[in-house]
C-alpha positions in Angstrom: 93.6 -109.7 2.6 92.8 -113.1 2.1 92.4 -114.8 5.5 91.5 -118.6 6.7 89.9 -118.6 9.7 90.4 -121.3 12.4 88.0 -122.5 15.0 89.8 -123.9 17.9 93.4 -124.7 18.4 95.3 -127.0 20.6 99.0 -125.5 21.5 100.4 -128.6 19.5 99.3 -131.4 16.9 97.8 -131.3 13.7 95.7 -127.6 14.2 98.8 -125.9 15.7 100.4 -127.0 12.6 97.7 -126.0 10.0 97.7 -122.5 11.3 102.0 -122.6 11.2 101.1 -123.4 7.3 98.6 -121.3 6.5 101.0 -118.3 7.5 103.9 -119.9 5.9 101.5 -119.7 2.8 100.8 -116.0 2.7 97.3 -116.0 4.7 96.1 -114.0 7.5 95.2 -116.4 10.2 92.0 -115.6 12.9 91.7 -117.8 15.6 88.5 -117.9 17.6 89.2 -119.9 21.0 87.3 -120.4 24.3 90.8 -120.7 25.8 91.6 -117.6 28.0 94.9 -118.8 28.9 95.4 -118.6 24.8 95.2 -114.9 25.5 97.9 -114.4 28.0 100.4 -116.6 26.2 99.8 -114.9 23.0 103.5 -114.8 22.1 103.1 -118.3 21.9 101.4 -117.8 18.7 103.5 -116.3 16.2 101.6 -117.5 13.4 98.0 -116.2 14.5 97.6 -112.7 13.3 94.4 -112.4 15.1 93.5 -114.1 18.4 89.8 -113.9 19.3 88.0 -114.6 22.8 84.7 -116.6 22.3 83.3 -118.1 25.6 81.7 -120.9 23.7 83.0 -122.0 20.4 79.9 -123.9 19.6 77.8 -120.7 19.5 77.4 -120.5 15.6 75.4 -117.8 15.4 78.0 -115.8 17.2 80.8 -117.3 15.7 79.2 -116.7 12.3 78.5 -112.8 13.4 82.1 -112.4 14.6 83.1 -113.7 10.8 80.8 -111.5 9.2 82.7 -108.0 11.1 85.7 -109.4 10.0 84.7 -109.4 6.1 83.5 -106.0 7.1 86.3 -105.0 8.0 88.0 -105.9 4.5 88.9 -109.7 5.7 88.5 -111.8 2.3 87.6 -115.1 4.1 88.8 -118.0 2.2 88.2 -120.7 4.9 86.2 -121.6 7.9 87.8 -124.8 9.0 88.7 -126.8 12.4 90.7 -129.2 13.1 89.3 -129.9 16.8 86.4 -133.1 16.5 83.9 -131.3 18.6 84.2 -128.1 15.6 84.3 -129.5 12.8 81.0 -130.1 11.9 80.3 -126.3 13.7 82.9 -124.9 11.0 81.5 -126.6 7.6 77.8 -124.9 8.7 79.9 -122.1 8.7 81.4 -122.4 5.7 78.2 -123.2 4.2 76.2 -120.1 5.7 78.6 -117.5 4.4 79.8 -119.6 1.5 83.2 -119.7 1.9 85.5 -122.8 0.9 84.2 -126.4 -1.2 83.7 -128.8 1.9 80.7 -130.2 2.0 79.0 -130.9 5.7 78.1 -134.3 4.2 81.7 -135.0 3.7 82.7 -134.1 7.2 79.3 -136.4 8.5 80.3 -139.1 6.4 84.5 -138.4 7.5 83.2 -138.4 11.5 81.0 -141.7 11.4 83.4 -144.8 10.5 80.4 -146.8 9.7 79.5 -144.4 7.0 82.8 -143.8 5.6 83.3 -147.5 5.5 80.1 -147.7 3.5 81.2 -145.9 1.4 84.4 -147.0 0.3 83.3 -150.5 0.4 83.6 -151.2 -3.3 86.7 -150.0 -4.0 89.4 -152.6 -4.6 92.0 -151.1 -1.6 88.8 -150.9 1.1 90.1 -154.1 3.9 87.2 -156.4 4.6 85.0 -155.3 7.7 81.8 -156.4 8.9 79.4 -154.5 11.7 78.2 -156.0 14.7 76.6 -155.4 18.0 78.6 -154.5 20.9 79.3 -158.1 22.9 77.0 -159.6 20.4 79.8 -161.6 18.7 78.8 -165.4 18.6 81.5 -168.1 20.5 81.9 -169.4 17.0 83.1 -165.9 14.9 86.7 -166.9 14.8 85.7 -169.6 12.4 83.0 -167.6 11.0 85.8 -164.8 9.4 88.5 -166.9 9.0 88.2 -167.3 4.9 87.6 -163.7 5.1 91.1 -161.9 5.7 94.2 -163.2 4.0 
């Protein structure tokens, strides 16, 4: 059965509502969270067809083990994804290790850092103008400094 598998969940907002489509779309949805109150309002989850207890979510090697049995059990894992900032990163290693979906982790690095992202993007023609700077390092003067710079 293909599956996606989902690391973390928040009961509303933009994960909730990836795992509502990925059941709308056919998949069977596994969601590992270190949430135990998850477990006792499981009927709150329609849309998760498996619900799995993991006391820390950034234990990859467990995470990754916990993947593996389900494969084993006949699980055709077409995703390892998060939508949750502190698992992203966790879940593209994933992906990675058991070779299972196209993102890249040096698209999700590049996606997290803004600097890098703006980087870049910089020469494309729709990229606004941006500069970097230390924090409370900006001269008295800098108003007049940019001012040519944005329209």
């Amino acid at each position: 059965m293909d599956t996606i598998v989902f690391i973390g969940c928040n009961k509303s907002g933009t994960s909730r509502e990836a795992l509502k489509a990925a059941s709308e779309m056919g998949y069977f949805t596994v969601l590992y969270t270190d949430r135990l109150k998850f477990l006792n309002q499981r009927k709150e989850f329609p849309e998760v067809h498996q619900l799995i207890y993991i006391k820390s979510l950034e234990d990859k090697n467990l995470l990754i083990k916990e993947i593996q049995k389900l494969m084993t059990a006949g699980k055709n894992v077409k995703a390892c994804l998060s939508l949750i900032d502190p698992f992203v990163s966790i879940a593209v290693d994933i992906s990675e290790t058991l070779q299972v979906g196209r993102i890249t982790k040096e698209a999700i690095v590049i996606m997290e850092n803004k600097a890098l992202f703006r980087e870049k993007l910089k020469s494309l023609p729709y990229t606004p103008h941006f500069f970097f700077t230390i924090k409370n390092n900006l001269s008295e003067d800098f108003p007049n400094q940019r001012k040519n710079t944005y329209h």
